[in-house]
Biopython code that builds the backbone (N, CA, C, O; Angstrom):
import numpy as np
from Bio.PDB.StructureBuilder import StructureBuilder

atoms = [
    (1, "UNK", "N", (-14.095, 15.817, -66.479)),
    (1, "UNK", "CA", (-13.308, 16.905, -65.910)),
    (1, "UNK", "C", (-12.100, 16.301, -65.175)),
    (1, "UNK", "O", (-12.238, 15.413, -64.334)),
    (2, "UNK", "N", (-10.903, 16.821, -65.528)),
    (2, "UNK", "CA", (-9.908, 16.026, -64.798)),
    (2, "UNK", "C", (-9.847, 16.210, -63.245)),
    (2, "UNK", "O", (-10.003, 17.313, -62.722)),
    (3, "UNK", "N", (-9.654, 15.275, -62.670)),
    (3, "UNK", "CA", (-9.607, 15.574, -60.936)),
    (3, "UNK", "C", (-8.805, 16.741, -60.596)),
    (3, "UNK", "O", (-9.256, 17.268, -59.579)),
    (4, "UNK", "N", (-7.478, 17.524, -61.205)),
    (4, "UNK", "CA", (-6.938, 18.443, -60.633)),
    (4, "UNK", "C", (-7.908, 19.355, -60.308)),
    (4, "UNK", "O", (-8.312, 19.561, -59.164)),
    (5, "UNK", "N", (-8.423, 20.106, -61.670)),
    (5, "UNK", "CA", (-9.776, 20.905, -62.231)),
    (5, "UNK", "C", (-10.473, 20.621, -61.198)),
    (5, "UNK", "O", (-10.494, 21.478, -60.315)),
    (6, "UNK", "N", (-11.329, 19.218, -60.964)),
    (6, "UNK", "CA", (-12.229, 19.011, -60.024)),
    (6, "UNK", "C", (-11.904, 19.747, -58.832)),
    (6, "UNK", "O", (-12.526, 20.712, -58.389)),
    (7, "UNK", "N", (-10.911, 19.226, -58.368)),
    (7, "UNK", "CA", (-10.014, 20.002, -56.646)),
    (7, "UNK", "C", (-10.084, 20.974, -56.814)),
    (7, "UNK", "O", (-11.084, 21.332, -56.193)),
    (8, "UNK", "N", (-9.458, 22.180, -57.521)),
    (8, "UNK", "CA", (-9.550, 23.425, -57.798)),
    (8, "UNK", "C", (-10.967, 24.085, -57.363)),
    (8, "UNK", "O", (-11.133, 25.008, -56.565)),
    (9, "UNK", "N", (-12.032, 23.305, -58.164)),
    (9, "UNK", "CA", (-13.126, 24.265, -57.694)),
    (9, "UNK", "C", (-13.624, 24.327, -56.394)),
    (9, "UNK", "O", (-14.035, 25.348, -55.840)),
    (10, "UNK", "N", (-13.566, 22.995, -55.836)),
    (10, "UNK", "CA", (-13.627, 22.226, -54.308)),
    (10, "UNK", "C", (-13.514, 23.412, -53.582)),
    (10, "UNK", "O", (-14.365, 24.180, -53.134)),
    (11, "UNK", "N", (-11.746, 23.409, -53.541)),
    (11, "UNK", "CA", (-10.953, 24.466, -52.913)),
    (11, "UNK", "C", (-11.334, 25.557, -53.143)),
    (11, "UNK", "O", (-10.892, 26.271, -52.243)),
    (12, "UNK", "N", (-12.069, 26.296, -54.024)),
    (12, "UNK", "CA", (-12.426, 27.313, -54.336)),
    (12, "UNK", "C", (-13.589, 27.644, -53.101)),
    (12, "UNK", "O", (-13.434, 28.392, -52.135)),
    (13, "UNK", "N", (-14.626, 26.952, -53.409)),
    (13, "UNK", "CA", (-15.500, 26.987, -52.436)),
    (13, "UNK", "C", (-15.606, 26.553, -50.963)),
    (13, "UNK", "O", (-16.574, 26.510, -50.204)),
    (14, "UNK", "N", (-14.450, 26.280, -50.815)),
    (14, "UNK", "CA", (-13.925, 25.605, -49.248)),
    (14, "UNK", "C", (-13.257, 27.124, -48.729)),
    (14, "UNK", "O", (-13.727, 27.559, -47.678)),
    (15, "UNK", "N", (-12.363, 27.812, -49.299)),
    (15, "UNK", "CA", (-11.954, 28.716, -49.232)),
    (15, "UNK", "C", (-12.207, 30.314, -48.857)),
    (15, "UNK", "O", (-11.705, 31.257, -48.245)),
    (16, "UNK", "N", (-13.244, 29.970, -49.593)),
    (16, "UNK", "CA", (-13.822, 31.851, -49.943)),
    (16, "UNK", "C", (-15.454, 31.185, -49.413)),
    (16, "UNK", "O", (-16.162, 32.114, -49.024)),
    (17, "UNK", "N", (-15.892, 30.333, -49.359)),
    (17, "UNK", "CA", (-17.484, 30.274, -49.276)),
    (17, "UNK", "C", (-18.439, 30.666, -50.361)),
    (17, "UNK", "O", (-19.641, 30.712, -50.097)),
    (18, "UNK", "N", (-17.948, 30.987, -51.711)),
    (18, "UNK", "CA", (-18.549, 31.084, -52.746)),
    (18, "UNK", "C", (-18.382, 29.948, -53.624)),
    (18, "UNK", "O", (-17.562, 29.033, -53.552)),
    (19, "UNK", "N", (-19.325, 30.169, -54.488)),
    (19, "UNK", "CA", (-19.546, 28.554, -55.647)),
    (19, "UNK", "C", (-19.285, 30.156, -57.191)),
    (19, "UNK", "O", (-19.401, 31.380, -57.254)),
    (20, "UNK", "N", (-18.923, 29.058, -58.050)),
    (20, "UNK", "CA", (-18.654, 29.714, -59.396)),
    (20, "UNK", "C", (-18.976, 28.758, -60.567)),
    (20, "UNK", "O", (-18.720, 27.569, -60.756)),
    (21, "UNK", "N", (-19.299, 29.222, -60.922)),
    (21, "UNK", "CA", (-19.032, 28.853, -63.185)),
    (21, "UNK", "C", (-18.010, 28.478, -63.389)),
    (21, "UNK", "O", (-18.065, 27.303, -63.754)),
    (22, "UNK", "N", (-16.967, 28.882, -63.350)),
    (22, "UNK", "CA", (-15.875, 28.599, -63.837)),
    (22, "UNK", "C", (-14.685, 29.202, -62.575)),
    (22, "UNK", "O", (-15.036, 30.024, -61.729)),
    (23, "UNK", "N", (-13.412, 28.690, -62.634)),
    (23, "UNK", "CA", (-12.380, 28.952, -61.560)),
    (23, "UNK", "C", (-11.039, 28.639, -62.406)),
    (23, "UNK", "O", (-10.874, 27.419, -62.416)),
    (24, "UNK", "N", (-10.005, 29.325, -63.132)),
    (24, "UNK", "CA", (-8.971, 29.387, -63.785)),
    (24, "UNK", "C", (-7.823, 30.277, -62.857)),
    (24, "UNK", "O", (-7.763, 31.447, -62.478)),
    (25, "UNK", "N", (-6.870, 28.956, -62.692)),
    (25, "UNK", "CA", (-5.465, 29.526, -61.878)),
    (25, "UNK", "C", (-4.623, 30.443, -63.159)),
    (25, "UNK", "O", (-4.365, 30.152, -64.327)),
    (26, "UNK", "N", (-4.359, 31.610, -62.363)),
    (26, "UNK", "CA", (-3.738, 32.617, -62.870)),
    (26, "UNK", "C", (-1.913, 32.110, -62.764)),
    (26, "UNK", "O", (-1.055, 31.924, -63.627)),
    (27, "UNK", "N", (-1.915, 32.034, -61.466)),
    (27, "UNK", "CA", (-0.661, 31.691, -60.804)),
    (27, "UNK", "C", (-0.568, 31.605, -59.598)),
    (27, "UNK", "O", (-1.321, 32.292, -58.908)),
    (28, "UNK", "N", (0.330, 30.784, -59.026)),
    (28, "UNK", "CA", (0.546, 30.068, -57.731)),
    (28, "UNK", "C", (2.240, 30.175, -56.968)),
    (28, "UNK", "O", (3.266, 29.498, -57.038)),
    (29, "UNK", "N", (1.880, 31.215, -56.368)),
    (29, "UNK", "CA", (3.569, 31.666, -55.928)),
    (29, "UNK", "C", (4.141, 31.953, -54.720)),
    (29, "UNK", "O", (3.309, 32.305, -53.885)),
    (30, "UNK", "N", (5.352, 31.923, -54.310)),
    (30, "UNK", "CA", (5.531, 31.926, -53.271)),
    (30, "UNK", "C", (6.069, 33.658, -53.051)),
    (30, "UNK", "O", (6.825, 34.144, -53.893)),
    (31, "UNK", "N", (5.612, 34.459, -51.893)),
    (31, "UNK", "CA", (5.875, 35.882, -51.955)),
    (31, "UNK", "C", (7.490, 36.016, -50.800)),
    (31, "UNK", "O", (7.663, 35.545, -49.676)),
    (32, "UNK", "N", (8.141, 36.588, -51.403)),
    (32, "UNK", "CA", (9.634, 36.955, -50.322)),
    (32, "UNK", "C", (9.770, 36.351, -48.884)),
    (32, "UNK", "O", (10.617, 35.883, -49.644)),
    (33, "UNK", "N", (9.798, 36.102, -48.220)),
    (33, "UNK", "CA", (10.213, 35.405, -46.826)),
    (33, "UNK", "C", (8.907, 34.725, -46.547)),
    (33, "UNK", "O", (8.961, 33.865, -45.668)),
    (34, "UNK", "N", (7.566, 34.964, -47.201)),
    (34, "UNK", "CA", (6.945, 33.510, -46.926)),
    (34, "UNK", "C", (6.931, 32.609, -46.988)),
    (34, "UNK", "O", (7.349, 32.143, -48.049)),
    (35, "UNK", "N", (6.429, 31.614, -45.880)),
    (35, "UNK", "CA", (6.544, 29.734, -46.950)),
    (35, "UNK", "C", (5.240, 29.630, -47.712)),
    (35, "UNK", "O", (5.238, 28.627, -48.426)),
    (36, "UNK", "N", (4.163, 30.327, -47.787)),
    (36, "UNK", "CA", (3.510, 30.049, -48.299)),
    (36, "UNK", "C", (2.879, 30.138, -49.558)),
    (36, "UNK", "O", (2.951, 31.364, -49.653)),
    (37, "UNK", "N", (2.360, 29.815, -50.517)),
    (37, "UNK", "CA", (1.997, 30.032, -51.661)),
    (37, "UNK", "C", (1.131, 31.119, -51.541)),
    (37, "UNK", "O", (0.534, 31.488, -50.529)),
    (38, "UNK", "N", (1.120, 31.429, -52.264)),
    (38, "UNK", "CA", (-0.342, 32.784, -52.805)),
    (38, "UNK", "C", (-1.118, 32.249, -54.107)),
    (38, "UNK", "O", (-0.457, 31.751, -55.018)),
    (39, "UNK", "N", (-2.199, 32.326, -54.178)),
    (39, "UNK", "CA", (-2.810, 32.114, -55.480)),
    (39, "UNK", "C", (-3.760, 32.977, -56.127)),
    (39, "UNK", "O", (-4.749, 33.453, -55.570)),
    (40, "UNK", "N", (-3.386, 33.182, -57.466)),
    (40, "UNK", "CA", (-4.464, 33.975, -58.148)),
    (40, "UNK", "C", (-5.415, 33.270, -59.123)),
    (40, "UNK", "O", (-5.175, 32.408, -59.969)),
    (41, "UNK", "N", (-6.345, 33.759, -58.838)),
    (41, "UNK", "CA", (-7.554, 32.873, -59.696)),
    (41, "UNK", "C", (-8.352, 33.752, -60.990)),
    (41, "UNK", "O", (-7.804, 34.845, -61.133)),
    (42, "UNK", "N", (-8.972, 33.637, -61.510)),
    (42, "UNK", "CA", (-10.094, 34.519, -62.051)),
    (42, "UNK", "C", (-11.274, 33.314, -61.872)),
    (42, "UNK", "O", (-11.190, 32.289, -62.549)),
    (43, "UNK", "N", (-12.334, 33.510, -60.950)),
    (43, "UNK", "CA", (-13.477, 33.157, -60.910)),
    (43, "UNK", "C", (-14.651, 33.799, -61.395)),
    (43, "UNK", "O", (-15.032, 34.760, -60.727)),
    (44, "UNK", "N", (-15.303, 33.496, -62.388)),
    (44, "UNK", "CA", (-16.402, 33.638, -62.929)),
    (44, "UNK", "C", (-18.051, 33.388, -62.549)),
    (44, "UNK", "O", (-18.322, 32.284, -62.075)),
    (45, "UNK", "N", (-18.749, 34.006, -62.668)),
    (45, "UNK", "CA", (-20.033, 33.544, -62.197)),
    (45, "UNK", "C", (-20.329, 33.330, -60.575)),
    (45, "UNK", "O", (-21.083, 32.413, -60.249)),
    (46, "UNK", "N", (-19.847, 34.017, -59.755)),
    (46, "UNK", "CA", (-19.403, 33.837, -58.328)),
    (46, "UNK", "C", (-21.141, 33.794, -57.978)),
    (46, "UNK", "O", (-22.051, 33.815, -58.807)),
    (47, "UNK", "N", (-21.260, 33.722, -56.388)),
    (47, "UNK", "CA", (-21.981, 33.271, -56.013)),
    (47, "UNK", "C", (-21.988, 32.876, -54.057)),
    (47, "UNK", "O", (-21.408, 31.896, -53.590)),
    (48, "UNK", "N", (-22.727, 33.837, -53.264)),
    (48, "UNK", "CA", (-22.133, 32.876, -52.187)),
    (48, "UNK", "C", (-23.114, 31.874, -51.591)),
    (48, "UNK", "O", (-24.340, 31.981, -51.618)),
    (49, "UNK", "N", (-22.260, 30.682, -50.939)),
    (49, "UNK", "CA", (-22.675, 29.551, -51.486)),
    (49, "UNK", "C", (-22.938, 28.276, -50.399)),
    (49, "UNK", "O", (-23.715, 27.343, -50.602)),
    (50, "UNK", "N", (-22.013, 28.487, -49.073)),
    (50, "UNK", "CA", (-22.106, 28.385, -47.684)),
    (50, "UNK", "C", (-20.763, 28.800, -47.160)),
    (50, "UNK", "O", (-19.817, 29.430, -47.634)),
    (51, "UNK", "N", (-21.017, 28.222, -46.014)),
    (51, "UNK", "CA", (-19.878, 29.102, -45.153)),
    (51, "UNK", "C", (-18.538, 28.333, -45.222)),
    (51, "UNK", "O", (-18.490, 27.132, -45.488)),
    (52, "UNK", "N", (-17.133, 29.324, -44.891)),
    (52, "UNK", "CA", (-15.948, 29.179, -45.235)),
    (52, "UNK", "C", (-15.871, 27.526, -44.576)),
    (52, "UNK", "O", (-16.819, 26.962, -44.029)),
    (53, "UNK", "N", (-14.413, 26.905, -44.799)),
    (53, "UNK", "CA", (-13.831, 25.764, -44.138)),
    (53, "UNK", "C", (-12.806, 25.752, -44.544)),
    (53, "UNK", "O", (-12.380, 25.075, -45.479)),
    (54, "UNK", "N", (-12.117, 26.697, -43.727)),
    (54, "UNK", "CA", (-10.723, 26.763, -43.290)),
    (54, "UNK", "C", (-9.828, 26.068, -42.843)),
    (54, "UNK", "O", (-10.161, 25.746, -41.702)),
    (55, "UNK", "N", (-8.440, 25.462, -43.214)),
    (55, "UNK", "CA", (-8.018, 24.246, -41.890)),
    (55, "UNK", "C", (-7.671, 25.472, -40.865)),
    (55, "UNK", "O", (-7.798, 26.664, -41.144)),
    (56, "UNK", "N", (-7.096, 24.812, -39.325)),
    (56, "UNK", "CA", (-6.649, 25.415, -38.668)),
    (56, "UNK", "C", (-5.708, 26.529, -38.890)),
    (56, "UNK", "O", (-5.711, 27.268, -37.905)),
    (57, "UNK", "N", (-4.997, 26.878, -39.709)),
    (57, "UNK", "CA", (-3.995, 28.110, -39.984)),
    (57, "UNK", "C", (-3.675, 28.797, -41.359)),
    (57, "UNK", "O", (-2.737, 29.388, -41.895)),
    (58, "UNK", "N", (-5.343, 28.283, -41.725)),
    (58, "UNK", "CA", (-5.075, 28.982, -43.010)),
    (58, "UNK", "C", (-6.116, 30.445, -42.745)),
    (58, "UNK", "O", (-6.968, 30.519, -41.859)),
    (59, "UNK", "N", (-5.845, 31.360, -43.586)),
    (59, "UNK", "CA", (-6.818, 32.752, -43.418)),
    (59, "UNK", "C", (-6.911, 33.081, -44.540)),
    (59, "UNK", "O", (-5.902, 33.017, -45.241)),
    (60, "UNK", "N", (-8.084, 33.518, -45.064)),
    (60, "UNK", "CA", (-8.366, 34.110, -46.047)),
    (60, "UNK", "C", (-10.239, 34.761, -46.146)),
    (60, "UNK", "O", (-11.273, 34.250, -45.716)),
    (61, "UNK", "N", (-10.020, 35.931, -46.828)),
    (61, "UNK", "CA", (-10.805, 36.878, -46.894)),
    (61, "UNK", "C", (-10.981, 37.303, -47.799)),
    (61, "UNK", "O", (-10.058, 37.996, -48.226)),
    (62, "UNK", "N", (-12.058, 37.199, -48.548)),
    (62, "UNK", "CA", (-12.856, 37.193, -50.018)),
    (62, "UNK", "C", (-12.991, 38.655, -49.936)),
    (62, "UNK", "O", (-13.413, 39.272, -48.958)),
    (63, "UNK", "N", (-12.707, 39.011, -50.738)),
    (63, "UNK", "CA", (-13.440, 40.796, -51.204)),
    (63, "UNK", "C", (-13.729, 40.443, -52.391)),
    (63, "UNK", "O", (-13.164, 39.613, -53.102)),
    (64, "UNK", "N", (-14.854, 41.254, -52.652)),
    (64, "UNK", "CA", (-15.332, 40.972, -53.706)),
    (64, "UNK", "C", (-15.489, 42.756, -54.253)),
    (64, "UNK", "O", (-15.930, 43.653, -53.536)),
    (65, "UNK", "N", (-15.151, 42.871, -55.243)),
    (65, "UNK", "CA", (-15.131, 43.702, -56.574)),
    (65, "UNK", "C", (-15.010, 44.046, -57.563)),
    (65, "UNK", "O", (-13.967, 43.674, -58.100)),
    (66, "UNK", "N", (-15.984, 44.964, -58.428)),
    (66, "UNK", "CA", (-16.208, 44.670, -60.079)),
    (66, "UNK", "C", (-14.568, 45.094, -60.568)),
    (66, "UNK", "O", (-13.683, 45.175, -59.716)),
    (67, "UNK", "N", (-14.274, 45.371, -62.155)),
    (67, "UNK", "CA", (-13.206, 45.426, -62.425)),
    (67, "UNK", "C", (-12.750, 47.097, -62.406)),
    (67, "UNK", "O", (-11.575, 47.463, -62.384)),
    (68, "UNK", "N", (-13.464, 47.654, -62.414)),
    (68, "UNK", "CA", (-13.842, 49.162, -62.041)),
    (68, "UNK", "C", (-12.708, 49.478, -60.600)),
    (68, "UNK", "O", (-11.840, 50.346, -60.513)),
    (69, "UNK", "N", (-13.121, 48.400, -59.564)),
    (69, "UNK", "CA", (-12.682, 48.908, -58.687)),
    (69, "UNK", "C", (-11.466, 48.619, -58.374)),
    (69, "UNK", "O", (-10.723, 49.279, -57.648)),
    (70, "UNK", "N", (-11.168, 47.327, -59.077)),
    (70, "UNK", "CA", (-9.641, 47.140, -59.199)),
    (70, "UNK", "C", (-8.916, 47.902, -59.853)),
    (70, "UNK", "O", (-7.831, 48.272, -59.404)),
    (71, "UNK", "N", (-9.307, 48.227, -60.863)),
    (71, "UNK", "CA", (-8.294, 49.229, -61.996)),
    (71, "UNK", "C", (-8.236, 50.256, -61.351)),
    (71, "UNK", "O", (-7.205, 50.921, -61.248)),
    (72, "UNK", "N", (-9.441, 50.571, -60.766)),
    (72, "UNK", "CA", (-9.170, 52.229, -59.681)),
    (72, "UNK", "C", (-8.130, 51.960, -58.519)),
    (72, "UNK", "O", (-7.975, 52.734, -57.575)),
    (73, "UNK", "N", (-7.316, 50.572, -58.722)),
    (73, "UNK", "CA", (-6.439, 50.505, -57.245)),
    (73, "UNK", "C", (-7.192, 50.465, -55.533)),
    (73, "UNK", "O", (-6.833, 50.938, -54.455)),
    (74, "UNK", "N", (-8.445, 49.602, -56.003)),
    (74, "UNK", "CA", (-8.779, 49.814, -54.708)),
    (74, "UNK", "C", (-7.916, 48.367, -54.319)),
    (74, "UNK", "O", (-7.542, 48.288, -53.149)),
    (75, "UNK", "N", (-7.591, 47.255, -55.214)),
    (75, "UNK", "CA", (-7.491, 46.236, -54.559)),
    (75, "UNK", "C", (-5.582, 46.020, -54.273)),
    (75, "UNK", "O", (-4.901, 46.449, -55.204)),
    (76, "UNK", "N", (-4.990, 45.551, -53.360)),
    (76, "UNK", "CA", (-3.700, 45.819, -52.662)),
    (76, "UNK", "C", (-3.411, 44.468, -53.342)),
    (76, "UNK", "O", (-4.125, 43.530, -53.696)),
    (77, "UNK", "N", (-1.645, 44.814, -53.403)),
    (77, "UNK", "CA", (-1.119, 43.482, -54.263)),
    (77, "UNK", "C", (-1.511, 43.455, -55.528)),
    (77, "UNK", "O", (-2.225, 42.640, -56.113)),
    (78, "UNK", "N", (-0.656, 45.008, -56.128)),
    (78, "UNK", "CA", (-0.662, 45.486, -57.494)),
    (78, "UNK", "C", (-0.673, 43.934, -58.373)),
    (78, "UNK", "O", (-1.603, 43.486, -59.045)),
    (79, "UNK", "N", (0.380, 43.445, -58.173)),
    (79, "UNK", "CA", (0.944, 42.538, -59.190)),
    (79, "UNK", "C", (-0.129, 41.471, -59.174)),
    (79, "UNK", "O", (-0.247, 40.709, -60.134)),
    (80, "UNK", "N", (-0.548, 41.429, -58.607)),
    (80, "UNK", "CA", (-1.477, 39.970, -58.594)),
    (80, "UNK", "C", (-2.972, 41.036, -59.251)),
    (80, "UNK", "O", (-3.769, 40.421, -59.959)),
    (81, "UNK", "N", (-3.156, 42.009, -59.078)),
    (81, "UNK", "CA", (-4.582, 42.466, -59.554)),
    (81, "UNK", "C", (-4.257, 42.309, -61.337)),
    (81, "UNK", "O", (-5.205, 42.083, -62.090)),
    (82, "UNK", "N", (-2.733, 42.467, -61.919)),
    (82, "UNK", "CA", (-2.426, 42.693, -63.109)),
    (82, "UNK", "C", (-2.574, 41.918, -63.776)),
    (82, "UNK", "O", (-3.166, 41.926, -64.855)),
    (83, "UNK", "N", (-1.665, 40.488, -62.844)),
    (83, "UNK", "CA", (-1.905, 39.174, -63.923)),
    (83, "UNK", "C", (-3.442, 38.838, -63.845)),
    (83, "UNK", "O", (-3.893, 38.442, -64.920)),
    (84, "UNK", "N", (-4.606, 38.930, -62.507)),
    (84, "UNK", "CA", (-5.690, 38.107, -63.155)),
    (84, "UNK", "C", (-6.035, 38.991, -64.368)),
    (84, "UNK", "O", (-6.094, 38.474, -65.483)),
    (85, "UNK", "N", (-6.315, 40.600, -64.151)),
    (85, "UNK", "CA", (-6.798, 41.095, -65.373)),
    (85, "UNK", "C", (-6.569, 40.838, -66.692)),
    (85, "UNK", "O", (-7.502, 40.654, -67.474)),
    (86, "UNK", "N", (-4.668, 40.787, -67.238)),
    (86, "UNK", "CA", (-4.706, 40.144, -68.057)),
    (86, "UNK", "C", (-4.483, 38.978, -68.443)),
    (86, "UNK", "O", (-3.896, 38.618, -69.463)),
    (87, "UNK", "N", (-5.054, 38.225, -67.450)),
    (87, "UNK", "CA", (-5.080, 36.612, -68.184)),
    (87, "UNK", "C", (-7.074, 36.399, -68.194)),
    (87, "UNK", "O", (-7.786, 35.426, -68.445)),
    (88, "UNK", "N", (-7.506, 38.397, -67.632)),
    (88, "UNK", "CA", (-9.111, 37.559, -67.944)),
    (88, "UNK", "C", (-9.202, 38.384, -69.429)),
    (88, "UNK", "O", (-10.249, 38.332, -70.074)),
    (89, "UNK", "N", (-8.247, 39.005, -69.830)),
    (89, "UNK", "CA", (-8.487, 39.718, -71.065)),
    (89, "UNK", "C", (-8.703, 41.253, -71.018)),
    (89, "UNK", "O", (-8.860, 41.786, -72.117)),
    (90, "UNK", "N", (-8.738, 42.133, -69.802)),
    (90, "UNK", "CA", (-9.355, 42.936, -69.519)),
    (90, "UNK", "C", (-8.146, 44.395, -69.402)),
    (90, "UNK", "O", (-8.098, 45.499, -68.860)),
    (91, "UNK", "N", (-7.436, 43.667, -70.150)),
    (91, "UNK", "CA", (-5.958, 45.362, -69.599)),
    (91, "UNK", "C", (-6.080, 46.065, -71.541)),
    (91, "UNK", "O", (-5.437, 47.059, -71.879)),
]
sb = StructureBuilder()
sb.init_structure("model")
sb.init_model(0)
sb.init_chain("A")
sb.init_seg("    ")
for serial, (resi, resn, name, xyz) in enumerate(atoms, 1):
    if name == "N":
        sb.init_residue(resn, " ", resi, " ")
    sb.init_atom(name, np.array(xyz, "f"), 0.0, 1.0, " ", f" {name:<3s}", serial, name[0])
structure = sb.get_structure()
């Protein structure tokens, strides 16, 4: 497995506190006057797995929902619900 891949999943589970099957970057972007990146994933086979490890100023908050509830617009940050769907095949 190449080390990027390797890191990826690392971070995955450092992040959110869940472990997965599989973890495929959608895209990695920077949003209007932030400095920071945003990332979209499609994680597969989720799982939670232990607890978050955050550095000091990072935040993030896992929601978790089937695809049902995204397509119903429950999930915010249209554009990012679009690309994971269709890069998981699902539009």
């Amino acid at each position: 497995m190449p080390r990027d891949e390797e890191r990826r999943w690392e971070r995955f589970g450092e992040e959110t506190g869940y472990t997965a099957g599989s973890v495929e970057l959608v895209v990695s972007a920077i949003r209007n006057a932030s400095p920071y990146h945003r990332h979209v994933v499609v994680a597969r086979g989720c799982a939670p797995g232990h607890a978050q490890e955050l550095d000091e100023h990072e935040d993030c908050e896992p929601v978790v929902m089937d695809v049902a509830e995204v397509r119903a617009g429950r999930m915010t940050g249209s554009e990012q619900a679009y690309l994971a769907l269709d890069h998981a095949g699902l539009l």
